[in-house]
N, C-alpha and C positions, 0 to 999 in steps of 0.2 A: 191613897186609892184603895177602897175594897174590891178584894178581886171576883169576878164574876166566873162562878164554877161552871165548866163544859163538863159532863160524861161522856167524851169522846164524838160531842155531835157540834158541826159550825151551827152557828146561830144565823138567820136573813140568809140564808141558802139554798134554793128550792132542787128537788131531784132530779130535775132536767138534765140532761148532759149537751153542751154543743161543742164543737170547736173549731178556733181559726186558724189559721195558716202564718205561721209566724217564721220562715225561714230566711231572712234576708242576714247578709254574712254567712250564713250556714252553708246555704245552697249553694253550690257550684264557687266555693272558694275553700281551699281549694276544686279543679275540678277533679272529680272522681275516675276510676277505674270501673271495673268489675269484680265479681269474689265478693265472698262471705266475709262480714269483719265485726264489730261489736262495740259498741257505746256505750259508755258509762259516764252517771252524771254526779257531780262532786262540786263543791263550791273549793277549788283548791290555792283560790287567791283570799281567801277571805275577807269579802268584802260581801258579804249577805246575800249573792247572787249567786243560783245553781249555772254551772260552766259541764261543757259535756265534752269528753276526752275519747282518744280512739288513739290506734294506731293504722289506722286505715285499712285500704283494701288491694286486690291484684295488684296496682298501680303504684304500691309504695315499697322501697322510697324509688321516688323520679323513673320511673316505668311508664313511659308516655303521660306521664304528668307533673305537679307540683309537689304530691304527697309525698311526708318522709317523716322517720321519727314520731316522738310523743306528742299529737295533734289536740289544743286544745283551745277551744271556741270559746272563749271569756262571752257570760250571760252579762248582759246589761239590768237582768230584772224585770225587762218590758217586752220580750220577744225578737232583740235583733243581737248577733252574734259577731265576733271581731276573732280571726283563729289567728295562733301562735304556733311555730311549728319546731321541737328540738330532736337532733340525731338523725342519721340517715341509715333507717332500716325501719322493718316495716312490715305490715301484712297478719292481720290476725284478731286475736282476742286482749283485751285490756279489764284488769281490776284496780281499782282504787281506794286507799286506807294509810294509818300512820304506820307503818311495820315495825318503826323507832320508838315509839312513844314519845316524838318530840312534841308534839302536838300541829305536826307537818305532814301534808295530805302527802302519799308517797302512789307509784304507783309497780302495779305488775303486770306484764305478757305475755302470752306466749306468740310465736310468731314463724314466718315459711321463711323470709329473706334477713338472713343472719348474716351477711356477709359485709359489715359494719367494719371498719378499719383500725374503730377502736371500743376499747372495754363496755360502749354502751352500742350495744344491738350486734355484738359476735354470737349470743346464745339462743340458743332454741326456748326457753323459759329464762327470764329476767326480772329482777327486782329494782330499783332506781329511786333515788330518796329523793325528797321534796324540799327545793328552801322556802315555799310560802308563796310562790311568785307564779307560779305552772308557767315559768319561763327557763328553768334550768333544773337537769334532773341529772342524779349523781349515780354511776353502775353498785349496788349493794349483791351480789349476783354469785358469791364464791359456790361451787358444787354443783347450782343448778342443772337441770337437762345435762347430767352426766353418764346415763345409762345408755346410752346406747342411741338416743332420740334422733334422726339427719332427717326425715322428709318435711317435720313443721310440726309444730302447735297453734292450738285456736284459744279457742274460750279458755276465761281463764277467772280462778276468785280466790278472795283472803276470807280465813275466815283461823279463827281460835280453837284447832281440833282436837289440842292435847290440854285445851283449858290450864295453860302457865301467863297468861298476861300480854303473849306477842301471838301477833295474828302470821299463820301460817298461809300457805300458797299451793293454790292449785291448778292442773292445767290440764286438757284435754286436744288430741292433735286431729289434724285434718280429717285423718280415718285411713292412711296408706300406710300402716304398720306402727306408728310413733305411739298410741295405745293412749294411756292415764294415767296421771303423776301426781302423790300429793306431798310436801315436803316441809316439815320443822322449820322453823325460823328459831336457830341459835343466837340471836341476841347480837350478835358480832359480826354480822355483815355474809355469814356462810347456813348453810342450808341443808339438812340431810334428808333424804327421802324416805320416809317411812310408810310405804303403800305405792303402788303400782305394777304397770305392765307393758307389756310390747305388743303391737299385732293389733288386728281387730278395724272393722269401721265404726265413721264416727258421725254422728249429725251437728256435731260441732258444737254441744251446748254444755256449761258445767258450773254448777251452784253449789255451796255449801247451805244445809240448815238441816234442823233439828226435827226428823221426820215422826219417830216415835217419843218425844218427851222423856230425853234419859239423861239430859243435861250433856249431850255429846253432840256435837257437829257431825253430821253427814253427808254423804258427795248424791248431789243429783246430778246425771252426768247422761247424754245422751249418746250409749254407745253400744254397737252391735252385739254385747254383751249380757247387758243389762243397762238397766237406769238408776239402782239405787244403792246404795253399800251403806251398811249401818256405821257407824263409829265406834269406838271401843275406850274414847277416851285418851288415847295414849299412840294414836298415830294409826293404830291398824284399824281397816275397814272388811265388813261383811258384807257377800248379796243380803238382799232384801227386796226380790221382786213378785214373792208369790200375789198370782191372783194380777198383777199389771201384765197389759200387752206389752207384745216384745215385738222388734224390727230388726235386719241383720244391718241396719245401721241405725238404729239407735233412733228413739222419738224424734220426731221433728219439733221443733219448734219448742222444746221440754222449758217448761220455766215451774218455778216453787212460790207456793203461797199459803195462808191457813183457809181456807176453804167453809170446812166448817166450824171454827172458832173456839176448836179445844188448846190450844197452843203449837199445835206440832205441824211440819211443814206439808202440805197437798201438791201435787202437780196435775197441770193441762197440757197437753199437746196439740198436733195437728198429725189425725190419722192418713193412712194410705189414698182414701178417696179426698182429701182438701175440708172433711170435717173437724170439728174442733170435740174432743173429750176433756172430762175433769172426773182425776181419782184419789179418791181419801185415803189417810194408812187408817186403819180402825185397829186399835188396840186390841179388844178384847178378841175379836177372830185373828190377830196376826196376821192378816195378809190384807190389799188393797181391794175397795169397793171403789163401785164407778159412780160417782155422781154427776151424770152428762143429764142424767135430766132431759128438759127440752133443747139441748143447742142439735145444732145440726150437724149430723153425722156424716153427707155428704154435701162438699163446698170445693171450694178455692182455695182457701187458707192454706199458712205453712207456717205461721209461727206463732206463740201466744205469750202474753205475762197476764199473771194474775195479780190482782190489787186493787183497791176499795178505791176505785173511780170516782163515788161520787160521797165519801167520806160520812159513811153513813153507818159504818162498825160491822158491815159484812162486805166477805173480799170477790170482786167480779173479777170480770173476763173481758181481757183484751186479746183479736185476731187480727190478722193480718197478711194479704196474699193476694198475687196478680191483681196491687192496684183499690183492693177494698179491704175498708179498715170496720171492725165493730167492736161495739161494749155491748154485753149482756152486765146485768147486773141478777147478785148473786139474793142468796137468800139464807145461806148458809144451810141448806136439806137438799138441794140441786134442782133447785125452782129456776130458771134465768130468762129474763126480760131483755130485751132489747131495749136500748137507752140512749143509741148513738151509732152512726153511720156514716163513711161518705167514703167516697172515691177518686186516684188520683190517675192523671191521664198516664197514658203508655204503657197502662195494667202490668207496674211494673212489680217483680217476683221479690220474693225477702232477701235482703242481706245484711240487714241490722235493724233491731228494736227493739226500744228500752222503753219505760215508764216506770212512776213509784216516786218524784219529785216533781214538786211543785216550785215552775221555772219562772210563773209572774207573780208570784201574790195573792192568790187569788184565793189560798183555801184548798183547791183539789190537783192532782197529780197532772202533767203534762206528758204528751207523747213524742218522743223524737220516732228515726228511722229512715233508715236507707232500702229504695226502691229501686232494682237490680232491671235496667231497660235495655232490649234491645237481646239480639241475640250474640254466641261465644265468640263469633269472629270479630263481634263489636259493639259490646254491653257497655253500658255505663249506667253507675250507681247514680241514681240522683237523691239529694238528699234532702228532710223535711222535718219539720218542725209545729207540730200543732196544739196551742195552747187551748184550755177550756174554757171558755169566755163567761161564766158567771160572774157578774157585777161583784166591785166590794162596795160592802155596805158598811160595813165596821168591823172592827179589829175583832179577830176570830182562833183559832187554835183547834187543832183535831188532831189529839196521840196515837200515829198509826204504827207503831211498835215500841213495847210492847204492849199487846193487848189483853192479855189474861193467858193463864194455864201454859206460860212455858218454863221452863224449870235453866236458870241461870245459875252457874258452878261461880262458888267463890273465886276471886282471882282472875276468874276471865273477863276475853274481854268480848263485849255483844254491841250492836248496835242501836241507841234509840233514834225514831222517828216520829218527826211531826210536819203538819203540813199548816200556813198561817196564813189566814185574811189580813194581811196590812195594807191599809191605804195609804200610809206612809213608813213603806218597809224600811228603807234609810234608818228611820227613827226609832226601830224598835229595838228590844234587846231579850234575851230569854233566857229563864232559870229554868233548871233542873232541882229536882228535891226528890228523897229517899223516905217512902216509910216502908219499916218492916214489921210493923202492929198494927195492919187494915187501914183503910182510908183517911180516918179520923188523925193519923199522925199519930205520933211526934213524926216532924220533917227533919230528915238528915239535908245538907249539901251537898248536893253532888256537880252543880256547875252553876256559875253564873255571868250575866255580860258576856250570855255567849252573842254571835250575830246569828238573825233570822232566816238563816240556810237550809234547813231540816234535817241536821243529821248530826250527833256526836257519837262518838266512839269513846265506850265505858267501859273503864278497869271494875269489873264488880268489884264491889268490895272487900275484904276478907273478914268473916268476924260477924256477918249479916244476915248467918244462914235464918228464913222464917219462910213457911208457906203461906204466907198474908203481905206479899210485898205489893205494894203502889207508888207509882214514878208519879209526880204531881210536874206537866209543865207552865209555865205562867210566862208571857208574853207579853210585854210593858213598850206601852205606847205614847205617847202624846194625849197626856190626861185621861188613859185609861188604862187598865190591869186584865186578862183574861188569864183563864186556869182550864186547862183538862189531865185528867187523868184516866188510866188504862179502867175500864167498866168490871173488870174481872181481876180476883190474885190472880200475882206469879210468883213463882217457888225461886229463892236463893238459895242453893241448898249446898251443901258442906259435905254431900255424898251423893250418889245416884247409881241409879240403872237397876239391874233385878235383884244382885248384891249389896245390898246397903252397907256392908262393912268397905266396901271399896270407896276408896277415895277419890274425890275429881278431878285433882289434878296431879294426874302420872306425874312421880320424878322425872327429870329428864337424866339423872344419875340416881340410884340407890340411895349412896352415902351422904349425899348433899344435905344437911338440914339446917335451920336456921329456929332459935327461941328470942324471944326480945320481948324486954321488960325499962322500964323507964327508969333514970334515977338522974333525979333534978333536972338541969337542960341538957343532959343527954341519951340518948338511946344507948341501952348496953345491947349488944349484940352476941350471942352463945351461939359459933358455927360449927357444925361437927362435920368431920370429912371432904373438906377443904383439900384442894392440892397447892403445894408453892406458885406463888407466884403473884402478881395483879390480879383484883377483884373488883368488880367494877358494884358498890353499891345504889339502887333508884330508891328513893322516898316517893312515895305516891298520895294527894288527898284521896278524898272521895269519889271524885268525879273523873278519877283517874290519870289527872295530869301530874308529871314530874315537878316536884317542888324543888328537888335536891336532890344533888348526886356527889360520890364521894367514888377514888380512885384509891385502893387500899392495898399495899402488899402485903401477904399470909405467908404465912414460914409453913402451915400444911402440913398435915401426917393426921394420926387417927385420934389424935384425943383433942378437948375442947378448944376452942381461940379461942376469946373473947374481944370485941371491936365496940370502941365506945364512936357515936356520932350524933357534932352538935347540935343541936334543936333550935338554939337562939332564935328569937326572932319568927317563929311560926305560932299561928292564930290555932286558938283550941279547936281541938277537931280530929275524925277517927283517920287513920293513918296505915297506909301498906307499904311494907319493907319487901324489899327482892335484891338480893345479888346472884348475879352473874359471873360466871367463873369459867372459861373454858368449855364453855359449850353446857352448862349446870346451871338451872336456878331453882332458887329455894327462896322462901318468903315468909314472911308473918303481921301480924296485924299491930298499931300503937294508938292509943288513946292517948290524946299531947292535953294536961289539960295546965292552963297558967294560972 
């Protein structure tokens, strides 16, 4: 099959926006509580269908209802949901990612009802590993919410902020003192915090992403505060609010997005009178401009995401509050269009929604969320699920991250996104490819036979750094091939930020370091500063999955080890080493060729 090239646009897909109502299983199974809680959506069974996960809300666990534990709604594909429910604890915010690198969706929370009997749901923030099934979740959780945190956490996200290969954890609490926390992932199941605080309210909302393009993760984070803290690479965060309104509880409705299409991350909210705003970072002034454009500054609303609705390479706007939901579509200058609308009865107020996956098939993002009815002596959450009903016409593909102009640190790990027209999703199957010489290739590997889920989690590479990098995704169907790639470079870069001598990925120890060179079928390995003891080495391909892993004891002190490890048996191709030592990783690159 010759594959037919996308520039990031589906093909047989007109701009229109509609949507239908697809919550059966969803709704009212369990029934709901009241209270703010958070949705996130992950195909964590892997079977090619987006599943959307929670730890629910007031009500969990069994507080006048059914809910409890890790709540997740297995996607059929077509709109109707089937939930599983593990642990008895509950109430809060939920992120989802492999924090292992097994290649096993894991997940995180933070959460108000900690009083769990056992090691899963005792903690105010928790981590819990995945066997593949989102039917059983293991406590990973050592340190966590150890500073002092008793009234609750909410929202909650993983994200790569010290750029070492293991995605770290964040959390944001109700707003009654428990403050913001962001913490290291040691590799070994323990956690240390490196950024936070106590005190303060909170509008309960918290994202990682890369606000000013410095190849650092940053906390968007909806708190009386502030809203943004730069990253530094290495665990610590800066304000970073000039020129953004401020609230003494923190934006409402704060979500991240690229806005206008330079790489780096924007945020919209929902102001004090029920309008919706969108603010850019701009570079060159250092502080935030407002691209609010025409939306409307006073309304209803109280929550928003932002994200290319209608897959068309500029990011719009979704709102949401007492009961009416809308899209503007963006322009990337702060032009925005209305393109979709409707309303759900008992004008019910926010307490969860998400979008940014596509949950039938179809090509464009889907919208879940919980609608909070009724008043506090006797709310209940009802919950919703509305798919975009544009026809499939033919097998399709649109790479919605990344898109151009963001600047990926060797060794970390980032997320790509796409979104796929399959008329027979079942059937399909999806490669990833790497160039770092412009579009024209050469194509590295980075995955393949992955399933048509939209989302993998990648170990950039080590060894890649180029400011002309292009992801190429290709989507293979039943007698036919599509391709899109990102319309714009993105930077791999092997240093960043205003310091170009600094390196992107902070040691997590000093002394740790790691050279590797090939010799015949094995890997020699030169580790310097080493302590006794167990070492846990990962081989990693391209696309960031573990091939291989060796359990090595070091005798440690200051001068060189040398650790030889076998290769046998691995297909040519560029390769990332990392061991683990005691809370230390250090890494480097191998070129395997037979």
């Amino acid at each position: 099959m010759k594959p037919f090239f996308l520039l990031g646009v589906l093909v047989a897909i007109t701009s229109a926006l509609d949507y239908v109502e697809s919550s059966a299983g969803f709704q009212r199974s369990p029934r709901l509580d009241g209270g703010r809680s958070e949705l996130e959506f992950a195909d964590v069974d892997n079977d090619g269908n987006v599943d959307i996960l929670s730890v629910g809300d007031h009500g969990s666990p069994y507080i006048n209802t059914q809910e409890h534990g890790v709540m997740v709604w297995f996607g059929d594909g077509r709109g109707s949901w089937s939930v599983f429910q593990f642990g008895e604890f509950g109430y809060g915010g939920i992120a989802v990612g492999d924090v292992n690198n097994d290649g096993l969706q894991d997940v995180g929370y933070g959460i108000h009802h900690d009083y769990s009997s056992t090691d899963l749901g005792d903690q105010l923030i928790e981590v819990s590993l995945g066997d593949g099934t989102g039917r059983d979740w293991v406590p990973w959780d050592d340190s966590l919410a150890d500073e002092g945190q008793e009234w609750g956490m909410h929202a909650t996200d993983f994200g790569d902020f010290d750029n070492d290969g293991l995605l770290d954890i964040g959390s944001i609490s109700f707003g009654a003192g428990d403050g913001l926390h962001a913490y290291k992932n040691l590799g070994n199941g323990a956690w240390r915090r490196t950024f936070g605080f106590l005190g303060g309210n909170s509008a309960m909302e918290f994202r990682f992403g890369d606000v000013n393009r410095d190849g650092n993760l940053d906390i968007i984070a909806a708190h009386g505060t502030g809203s943004i803290w730069f990253g530094d690479g290495a665990g610590g965060f800066n304000p970073a609010n000039d020129g953004l309104p401020s609230s003494s509880y923190g934006l409402r409705g704060l979500s991240p997005g690229d806005v206008d299409n330079d790489g780096g991350a924007d945020v919209a909210f929902a102001n004090a009178d029920g309008g919706v705003e969108v603010w850019a970072w701009a570079d060159s002034q250092l502080r935030w401009v407002d691209l609010s454009g025409t939306l409307p500054l006073v309304d209803s609303f109280q929550a928003t995401q932002l994200c290319d609705m209608d897959a068309d390479g500029f990011v719009d706007l979704l709102a949401f509050g007492r009961g009416k939901t809308r899209v503007w579509l963006g322009d990337g200058t702060g032009n925005w269009t209305v393109a979709a609308g409707f309303n759900t009865r008992g004008a019910g107020t926010y307490a969860a929604l998400r979008t940014g996956a596509d949950l039938d098939h179809n090509g464009r993002p889907d919208i879940a969320y919980w609608a909070r009815e009724g008043n506090w002596l006797g709310d209940t959450n009802i919950a919703h699920v509305f798919l975009e009903s544009s026809p499939v016409e033919s097998l399709g593909v649109f790479l919605a991250s990344p898109r151009g102009g963001e600047v990926l640190p060797e060794g970390s790990v980032r997320f790509v996104d796409w979104w796929s027209a399959a008329p027979e999703p079942e059937s399909t199957l999806v490669r990833l490819e790497l160039s770092i010489s412009g579009p024209g290739g050469p194509w590295l590997p980075v995955a393949q036979g992955l399933s048509n889920s939209g989302r993998f989690q990648w170990l950039v590479p080590v060894g890649s750094a180029s400011p002309d990098c292009h992801l190429r995704c290709t989507v293979t169907g039943p007698g036919r091939e599509v391709c899109a790639m990102n319309p714009r470079p993105f930077t791999i870069a092997g240093q960043v930020g205003a310091d170009e001598q600094r390196p992107v990925r902070a040691p997590v120890a000093d002394l740790l370091r790691l050279r590797t060179s090939l010799v015949g079928e094995y890997a020699e390995l030169s580790l310097y500063g080493a302590s006794a003891g167990m070492a846990r080495f990962l081989l990693s391909d391209c696309g960031g999955r573990i091939v291989r892993t060796w359990e090595v004891p070091l005798i440690g002190g200051t001068t060189k080890e040398v650790i030889s490890l076998e290769l046998s048996g691995l297909p040519s191709g560029v390769y990332s080493v990392r061991v683990l030592q005691a809370g230390q990783v250090a890494g480097g690159r191998l070129v395997r060729c037979r």
